[in-house]
DOPAKE-504069 format. One record per residue (C-alpha): y, z, x; residue in three letters. Coordinates in steps of 0.5 Angstrom, whole numbers. Layout:
N
+-------+-------+-------+--------+
!    yy !    zz !    xx ! residu !
+-------+-------+-------+--------+
!     Y !     Z !     X !    ALA !
...
+-------+-------+-------+--------+
***
This chain:
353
+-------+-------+-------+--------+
!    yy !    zz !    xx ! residu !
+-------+-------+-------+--------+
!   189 !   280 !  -260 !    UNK !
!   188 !   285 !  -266 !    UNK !
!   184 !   278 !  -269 !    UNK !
!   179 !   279 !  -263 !    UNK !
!   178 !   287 !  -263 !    UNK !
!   177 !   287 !  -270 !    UNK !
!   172 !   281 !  -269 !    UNK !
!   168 !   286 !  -265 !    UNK !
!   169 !   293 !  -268 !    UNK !
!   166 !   289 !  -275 !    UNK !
!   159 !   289 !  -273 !    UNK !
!   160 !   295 !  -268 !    UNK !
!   162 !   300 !  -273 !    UNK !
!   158 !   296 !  -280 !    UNK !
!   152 !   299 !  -275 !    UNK !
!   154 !   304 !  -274 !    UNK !
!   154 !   307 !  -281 !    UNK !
!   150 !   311 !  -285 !    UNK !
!   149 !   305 !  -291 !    UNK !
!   146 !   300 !  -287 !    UNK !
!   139 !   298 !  -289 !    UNK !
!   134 !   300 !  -285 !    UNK !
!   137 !   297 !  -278 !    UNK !
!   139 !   291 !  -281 !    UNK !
!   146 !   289 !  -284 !    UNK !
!   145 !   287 !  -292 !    UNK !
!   144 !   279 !  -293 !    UNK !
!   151 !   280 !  -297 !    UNK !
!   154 !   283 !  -290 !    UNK !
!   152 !   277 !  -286 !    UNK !
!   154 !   272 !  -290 !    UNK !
!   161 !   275 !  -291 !    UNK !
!   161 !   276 !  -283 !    UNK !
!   159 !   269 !  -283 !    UNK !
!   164 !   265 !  -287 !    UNK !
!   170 !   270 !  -284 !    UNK !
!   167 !   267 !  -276 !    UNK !
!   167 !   261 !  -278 !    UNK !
!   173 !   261 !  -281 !    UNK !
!   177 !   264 !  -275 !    UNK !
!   174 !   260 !  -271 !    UNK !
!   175 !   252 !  -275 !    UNK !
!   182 !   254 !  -276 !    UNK !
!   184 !   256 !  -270 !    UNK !
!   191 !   253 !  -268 !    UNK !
!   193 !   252 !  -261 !    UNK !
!   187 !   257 !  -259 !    UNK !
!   183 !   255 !  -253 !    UNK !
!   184 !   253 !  -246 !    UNK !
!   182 !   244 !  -249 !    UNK !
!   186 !   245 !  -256 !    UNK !
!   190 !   240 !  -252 !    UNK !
!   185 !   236 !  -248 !    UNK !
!   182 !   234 !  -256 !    UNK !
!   188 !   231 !  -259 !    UNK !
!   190 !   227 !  -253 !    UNK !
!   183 !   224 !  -252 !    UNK !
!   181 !   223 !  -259 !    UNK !
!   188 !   223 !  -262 !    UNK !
!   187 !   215 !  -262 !    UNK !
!   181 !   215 !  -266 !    UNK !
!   186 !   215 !  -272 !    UNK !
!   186 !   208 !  -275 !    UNK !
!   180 !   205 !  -271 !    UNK !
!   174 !   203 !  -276 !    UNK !
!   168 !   208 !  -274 !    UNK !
!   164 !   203 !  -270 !    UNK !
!   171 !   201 !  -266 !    UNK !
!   171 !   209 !  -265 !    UNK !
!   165 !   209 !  -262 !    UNK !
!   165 !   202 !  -258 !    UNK !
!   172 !   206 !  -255 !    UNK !
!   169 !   212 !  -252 !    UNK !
!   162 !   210 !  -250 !    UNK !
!   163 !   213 !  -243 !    UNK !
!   164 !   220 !  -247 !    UNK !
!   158 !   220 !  -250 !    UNK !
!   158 !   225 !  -255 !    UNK !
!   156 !   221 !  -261 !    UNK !
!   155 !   227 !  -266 !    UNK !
!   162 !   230 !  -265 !    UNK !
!   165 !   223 !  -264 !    UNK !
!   163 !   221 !  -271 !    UNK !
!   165 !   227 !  -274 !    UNK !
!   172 !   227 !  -270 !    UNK !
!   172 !   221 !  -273 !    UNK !
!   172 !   222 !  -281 !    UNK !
!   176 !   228 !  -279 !    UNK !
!   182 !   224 !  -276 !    UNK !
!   181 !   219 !  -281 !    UNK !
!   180 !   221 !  -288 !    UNK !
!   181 !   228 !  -288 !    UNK !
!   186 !   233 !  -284 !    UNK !
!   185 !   231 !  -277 !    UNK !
!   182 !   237 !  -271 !    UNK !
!   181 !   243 !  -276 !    UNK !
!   175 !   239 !  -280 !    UNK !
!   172 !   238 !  -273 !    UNK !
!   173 !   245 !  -272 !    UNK !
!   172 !   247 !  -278 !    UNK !
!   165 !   243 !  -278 !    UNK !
!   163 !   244 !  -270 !    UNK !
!   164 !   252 !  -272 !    UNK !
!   159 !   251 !  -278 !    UNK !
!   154 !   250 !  -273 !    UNK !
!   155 !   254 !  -268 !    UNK !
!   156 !   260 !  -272 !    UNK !
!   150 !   258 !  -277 !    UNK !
!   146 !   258 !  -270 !    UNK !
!   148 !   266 !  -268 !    UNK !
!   147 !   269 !  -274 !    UNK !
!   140 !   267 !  -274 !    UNK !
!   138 !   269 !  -268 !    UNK !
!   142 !   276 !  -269 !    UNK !
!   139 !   277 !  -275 !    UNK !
!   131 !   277 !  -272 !    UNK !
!   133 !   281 !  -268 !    UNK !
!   131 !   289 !  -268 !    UNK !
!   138 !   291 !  -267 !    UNK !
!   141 !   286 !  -271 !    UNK !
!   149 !   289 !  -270 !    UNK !
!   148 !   291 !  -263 !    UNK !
!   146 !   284 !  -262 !    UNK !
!   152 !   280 !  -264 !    UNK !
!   157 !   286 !  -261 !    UNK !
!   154 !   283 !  -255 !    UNK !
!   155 !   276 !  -256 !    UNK !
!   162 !   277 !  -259 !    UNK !
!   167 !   278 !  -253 !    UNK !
!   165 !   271 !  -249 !    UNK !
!   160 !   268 !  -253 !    UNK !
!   165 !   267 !  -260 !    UNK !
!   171 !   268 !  -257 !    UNK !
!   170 !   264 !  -251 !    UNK !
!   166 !   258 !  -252 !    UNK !
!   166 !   259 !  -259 !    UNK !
!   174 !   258 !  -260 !    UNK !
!   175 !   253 !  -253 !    UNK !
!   169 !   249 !  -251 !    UNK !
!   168 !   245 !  -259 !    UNK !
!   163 !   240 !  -257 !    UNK !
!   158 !   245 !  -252 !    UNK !
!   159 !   251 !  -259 !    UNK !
!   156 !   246 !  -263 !    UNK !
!   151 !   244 !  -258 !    UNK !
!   150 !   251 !  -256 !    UNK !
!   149 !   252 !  -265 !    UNK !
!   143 !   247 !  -265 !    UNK !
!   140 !   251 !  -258 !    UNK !
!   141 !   258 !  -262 !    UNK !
!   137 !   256 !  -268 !    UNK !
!   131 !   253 !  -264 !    UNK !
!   131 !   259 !  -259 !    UNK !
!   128 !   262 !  -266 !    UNK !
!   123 !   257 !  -266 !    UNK !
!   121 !   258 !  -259 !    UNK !
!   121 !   265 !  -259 !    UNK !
!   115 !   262 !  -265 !    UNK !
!   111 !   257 !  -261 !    UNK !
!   115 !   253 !  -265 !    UNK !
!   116 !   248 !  -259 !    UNK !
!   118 !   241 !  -262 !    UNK !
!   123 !   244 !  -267 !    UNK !
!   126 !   247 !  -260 !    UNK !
!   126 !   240 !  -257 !    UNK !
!   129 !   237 !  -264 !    UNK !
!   134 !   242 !  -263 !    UNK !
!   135 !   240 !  -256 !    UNK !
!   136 !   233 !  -258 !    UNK !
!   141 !   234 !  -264 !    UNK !
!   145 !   238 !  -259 !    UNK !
!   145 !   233 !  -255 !    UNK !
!   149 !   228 !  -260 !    UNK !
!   155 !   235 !  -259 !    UNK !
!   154 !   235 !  -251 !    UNK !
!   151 !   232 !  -246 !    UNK !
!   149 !   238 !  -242 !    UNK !
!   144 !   240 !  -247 !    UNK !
!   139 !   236 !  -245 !    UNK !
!   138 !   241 !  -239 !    UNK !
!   135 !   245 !  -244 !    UNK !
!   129 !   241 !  -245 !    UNK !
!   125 !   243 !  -238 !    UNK !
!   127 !   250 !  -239 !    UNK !
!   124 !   250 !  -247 !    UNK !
!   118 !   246 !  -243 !    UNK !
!   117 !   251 !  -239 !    UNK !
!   118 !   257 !  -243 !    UNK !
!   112 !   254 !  -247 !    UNK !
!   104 !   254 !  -246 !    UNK !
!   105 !   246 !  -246 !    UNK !
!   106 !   246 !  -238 !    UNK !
!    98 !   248 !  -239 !    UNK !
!    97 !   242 !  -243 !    UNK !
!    96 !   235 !  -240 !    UNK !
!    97 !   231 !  -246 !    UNK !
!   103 !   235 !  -248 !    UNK !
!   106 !   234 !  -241 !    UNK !
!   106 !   227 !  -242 !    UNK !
!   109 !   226 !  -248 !    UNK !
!   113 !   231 !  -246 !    UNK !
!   116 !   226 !  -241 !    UNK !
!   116 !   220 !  -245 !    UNK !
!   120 !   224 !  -250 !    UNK !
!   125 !   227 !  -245 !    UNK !
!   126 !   219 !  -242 !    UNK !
!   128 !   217 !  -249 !    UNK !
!   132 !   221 !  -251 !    UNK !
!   135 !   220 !  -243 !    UNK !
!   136 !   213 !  -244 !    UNK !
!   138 !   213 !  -251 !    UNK !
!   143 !   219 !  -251 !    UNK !
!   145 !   219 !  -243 !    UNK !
!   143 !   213 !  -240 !    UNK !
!   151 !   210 !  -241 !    UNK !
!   154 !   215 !  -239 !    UNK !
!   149 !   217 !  -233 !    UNK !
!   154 !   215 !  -227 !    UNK !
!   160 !   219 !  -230 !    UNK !
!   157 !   224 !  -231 !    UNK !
!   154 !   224 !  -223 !    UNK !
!   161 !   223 !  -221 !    UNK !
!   164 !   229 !  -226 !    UNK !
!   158 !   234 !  -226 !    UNK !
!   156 !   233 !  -217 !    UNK !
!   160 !   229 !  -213 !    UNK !
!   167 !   230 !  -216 !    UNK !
!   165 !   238 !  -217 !    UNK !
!   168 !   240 !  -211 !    UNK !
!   175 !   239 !  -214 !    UNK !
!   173 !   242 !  -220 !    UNK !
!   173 !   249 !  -218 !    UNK !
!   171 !   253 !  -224 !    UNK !
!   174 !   260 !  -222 !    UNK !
!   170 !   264 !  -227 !    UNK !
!   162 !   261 !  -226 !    UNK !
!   161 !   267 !  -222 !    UNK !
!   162 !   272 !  -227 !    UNK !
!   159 !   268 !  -233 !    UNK !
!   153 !   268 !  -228 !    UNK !
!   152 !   275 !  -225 !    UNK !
!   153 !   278 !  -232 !    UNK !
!   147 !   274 !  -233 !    UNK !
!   143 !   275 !  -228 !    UNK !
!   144 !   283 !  -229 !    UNK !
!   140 !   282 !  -236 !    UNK !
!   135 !   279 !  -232 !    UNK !
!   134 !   284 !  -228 !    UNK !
!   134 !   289 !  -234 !    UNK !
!   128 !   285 !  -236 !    UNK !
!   124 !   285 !  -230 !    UNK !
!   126 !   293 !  -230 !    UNK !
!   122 !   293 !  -237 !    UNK !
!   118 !   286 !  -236 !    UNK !
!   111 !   290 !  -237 !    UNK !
!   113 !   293 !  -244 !    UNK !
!   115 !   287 !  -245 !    UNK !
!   109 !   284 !  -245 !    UNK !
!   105 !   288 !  -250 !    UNK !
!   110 !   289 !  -255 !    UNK !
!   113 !   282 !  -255 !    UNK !
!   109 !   274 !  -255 !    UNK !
!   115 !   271 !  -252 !    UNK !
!   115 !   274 !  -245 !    UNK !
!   116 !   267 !  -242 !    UNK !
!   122 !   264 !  -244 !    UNK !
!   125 !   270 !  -242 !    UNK !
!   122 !   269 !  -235 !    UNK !
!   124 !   262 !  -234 !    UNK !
!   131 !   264 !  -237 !    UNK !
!   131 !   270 !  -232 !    UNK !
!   129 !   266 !  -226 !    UNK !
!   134 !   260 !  -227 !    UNK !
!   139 !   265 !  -228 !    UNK !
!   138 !   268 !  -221 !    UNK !
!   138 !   260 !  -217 !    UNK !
!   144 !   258 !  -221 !    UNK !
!   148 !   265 !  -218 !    UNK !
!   147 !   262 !  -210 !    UNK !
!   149 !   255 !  -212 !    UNK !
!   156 !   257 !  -217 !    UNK !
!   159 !   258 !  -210 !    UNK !
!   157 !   250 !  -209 !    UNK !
!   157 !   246 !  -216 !    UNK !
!   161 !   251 !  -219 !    UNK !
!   163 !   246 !  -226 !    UNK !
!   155 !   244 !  -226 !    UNK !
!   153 !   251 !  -226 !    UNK !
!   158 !   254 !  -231 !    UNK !
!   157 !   249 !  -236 !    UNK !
!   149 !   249 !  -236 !    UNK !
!   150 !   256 !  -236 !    UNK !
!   153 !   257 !  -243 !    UNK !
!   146 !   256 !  -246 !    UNK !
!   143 !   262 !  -242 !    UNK !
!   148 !   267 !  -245 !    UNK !
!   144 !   268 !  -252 !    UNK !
!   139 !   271 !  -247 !    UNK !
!   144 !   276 !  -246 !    UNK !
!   144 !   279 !  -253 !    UNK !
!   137 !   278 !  -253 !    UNK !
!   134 !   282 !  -249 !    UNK !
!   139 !   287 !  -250 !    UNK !
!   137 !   288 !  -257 !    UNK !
!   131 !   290 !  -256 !    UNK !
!   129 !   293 !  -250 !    UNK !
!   132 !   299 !  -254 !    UNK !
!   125 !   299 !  -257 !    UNK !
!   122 !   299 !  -250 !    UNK !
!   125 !   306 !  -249 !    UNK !
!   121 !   312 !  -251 !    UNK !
!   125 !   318 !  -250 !    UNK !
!   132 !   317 !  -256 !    UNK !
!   136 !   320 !  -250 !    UNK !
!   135 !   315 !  -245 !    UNK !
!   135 !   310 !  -250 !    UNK !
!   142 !   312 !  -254 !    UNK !
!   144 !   312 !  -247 !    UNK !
!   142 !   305 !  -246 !    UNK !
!   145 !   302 !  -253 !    UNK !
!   152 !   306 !  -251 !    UNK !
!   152 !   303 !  -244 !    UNK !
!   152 !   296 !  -248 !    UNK !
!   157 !   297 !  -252 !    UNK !
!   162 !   300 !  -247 !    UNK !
!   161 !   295 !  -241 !    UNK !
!   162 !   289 !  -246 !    UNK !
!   168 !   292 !  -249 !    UNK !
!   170 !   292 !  -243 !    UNK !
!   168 !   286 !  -240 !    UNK !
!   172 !   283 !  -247 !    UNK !
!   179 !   289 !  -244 !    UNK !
!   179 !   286 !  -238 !    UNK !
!   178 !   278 !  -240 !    UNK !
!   184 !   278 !  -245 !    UNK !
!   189 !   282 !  -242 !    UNK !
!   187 !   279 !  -234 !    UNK !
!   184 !   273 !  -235 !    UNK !
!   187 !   267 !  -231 !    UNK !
!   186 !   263 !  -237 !    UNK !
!   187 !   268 !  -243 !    UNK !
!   193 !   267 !  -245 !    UNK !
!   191 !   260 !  -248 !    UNK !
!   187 !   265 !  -253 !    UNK !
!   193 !   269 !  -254 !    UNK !
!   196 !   270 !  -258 !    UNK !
!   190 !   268 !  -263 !    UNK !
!   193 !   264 !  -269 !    UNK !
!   190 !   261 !  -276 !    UNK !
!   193 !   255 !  -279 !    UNK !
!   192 !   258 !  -286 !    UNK !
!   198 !   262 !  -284 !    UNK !
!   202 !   258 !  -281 !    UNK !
+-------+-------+-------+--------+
***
C-alpha cells in the first residue's frame, strides 16, 4: 500500500509547502509527477481487478497480421486500444506497452485539468484515491478514454465546443461508453440555443454512432441494459453518492459561481445528471458505473475552486481540510475493506521484478 499512499502525500505535502510558487507546482514538478504517474500506472504487474481479463481476451492477437486482429474482435469495438494491443503484442513486450501507452493519455488528460485549476494540488489530491488508482490501474481502456474526455473538458470549460467532441470521438476508439459524453458536452454548451448547430450536432452524433458503435450496437444492449441484472456492480452506489455530494457543494455555491466562473453550465448539466444516475444504480447498476466514470473529474473541479467562493480564511481552510480528510479516508477505507481491493494490493511494478 505505501506505492498508493505516497501517490497521494506527493501532491498533498508538495502543496502545502512553503516553495511552491504562487499556488502552483513548478512546470519541473508536474512533469516529474507525471512521468512518476505514468510510470507506476503502464508498469503495473497483476494490479487491477481486469489484468487477467485483457491477457485472456487480447492474448491471441499475437501472430494474427493487423487487419485479422481487427476482423477477429470486431464485436468489442475498441478500435484504438485494439490497435495498439496489437502492436504491443506483436512487436514490442506485450500488455505493459498497451499500458505504458493507455496510461500516457490518461495521465496527460489529468494533469491538464489540474494544473488550470486554481488549487492545482488540491486538485489532483482529490483525484488520486479513486480516480488514478481505481480507474486508472483497473479500467485500461475507459482510462484512456476517460484521458481524451479530460483534456477536452478544458476546451469545454473555453467554449471550445468541437474540440470537446473531437475528444469524445477519439475516446470513442478506447471505449465505447465515451460517446455518452457528446449530449452531456452538447448540453452544457450555448449551442442547444443554436438550430444550426443542433443539427450538425445530430448528424455528427449519428456518424460517429454508425461508424464507431453500429457493429456492436446489439452487444452492447445486451451487456449495458438487458443483461445488467446479472451484472451486479456492488460499488455504483458509492461512486455515485460521492458525486452527487460535490454536486450538492455546487448548488450550495451556485450564485457565487456564476460571477466568478463562465462555465456554470457544464457543472449544472454534470450535477443534475449525477442526481438522475443515484435513483437508477439500484436498477442498472453496470450501465450507471460505467458512464459514471467520466463525471469523476467534476469531483476535483469543483472541489478546487469553490475554496475561491469563500470569503471568510477560517471557513475556507475549513473547507480545504475537510477535502483532504474525507478522501484520505474515502482511499483508507477502499484499500484495506474494499470487496475488490485485494486485486490492487499489493502494488507491484514490473521494473522491479
Amino acid at each position: 500500500m505505501t506505492t498508493y499512499w505516497l501517490m497521494l502525500l506527493v501532491p498533498l505535502l508538495v502543496g502545502l509547502s512553503p516553495w511552491k510558487a504562487k499556488g502552483s507546482l513548478p512546470d519541473f514538478q508536474w512533469y516529474l509527477y507525471a512521468v512518476l504517474l505514468v510510470l507506476i500506472i503502464g508498469f503495473r504487474y497483476e494490479v487491477g481487478g481486469d489484468w487477467q481479463n485483457y491477457i485472456q481476451i487480447y492474448a491471441d492477437l499475437k501472430g494474427l497480421s493487423l487487419f485479422e486482429g481487427l476482423i477477429a474482435y470486431r464485436s468489442y469495438g475498441d478500435y484504438g486500444f485494439l490497435v495498439s494491443h496489437w502492436f504491443s503484442m506483436n512487436y514490442l513486450n506485450g500488455i505493459y506497452s498497451t499500458n505504458l501507452f493507455c496510461a500516457t493519455i490518461f495521465v496527460v488528460g489529468l494533469l491538464r485539468i489540474c494544473k488550470s485549476m486554481p488549487i492545482p494540488w488540491l486538485s489532483l489530491t482529490v483525484s488520486i484515491p479513486y480516480l488514478v488508482i481505481v480507474v486508472g490501474m483497473g479500467y485500461t481502456r475507459q482510462a484512456a478514454a476517460l484521458g481524451f474526455i479530460m483534456w477536452g473538458l478544458i476546451d469545454l470549460m473555453n467554449g471550445r465546443y468541437w474540440r470537446f467532441y473531437l475528444m469524445v470521438i477519439l475516446g470513442t476508439f478506447f471505449h465505447k461508453t465515451a460517446l455518452f459524453m457528446l449530449p452531456i458536452g452538447f448540453l452544457s454548451s450555448n449551442s442547444i440555443r443554436n438550430p444550426k448547430d443542433i443539427v450538425v450536432f445530430f448528424i455528427v452524433s449519428a456518424v460517429a454512432f454508425i461508424a464507431l458503435l453500429a457493429d456492436q450496437f446489439q452487444a452492447i444492449v445486451f451487456n449495458y441494459i438487458s443483461n445488467n441484472g446479472d451484472m451486479e456492480s456492488s460499488g455504483a452506489f458509492i461512486r455515485v453518492i460521492m458525486n452527487v455530494f460535490v454536486a450538492i457543494i455546487f448548488f450550495i455555491y451556485r450564485k457565487q459561481w456564476k460571477y466568478k466562473y463562465r462555465d456554470q453550465l457544464i457543472w449544472v448539466v454534470f450535477s443534475v445528471v449525477s442526481l438522475i444516475m443515484l435513483p437508477l444504480t439500484f436498477v442498472i447498476s453496470t450501465t450507471i458505473d460505467r458512464v459514471a466514470l467520466y463525471l469523476l473529474p467534476m469531483q476535483f473541479i469543483v472541489l478546487s475552486r469553490v475554496p475561491l467562493l469563500i470569503n471568510d480564511i477560517y471557513y475556507r481552510t475549513l473547507f480545504v481540510i475537510g477535502v483532504v480528510l474525507i478522501y484520505i479516508g474515502v482511499m483508507f477505507v477502499w484499500l484495506n475493506y474494499g470487496k475488490f481491493s485485494g486485486y490492487w494490493v499489493p502494488y507491484q511494478n514490473i521494473l522491479f521484478k
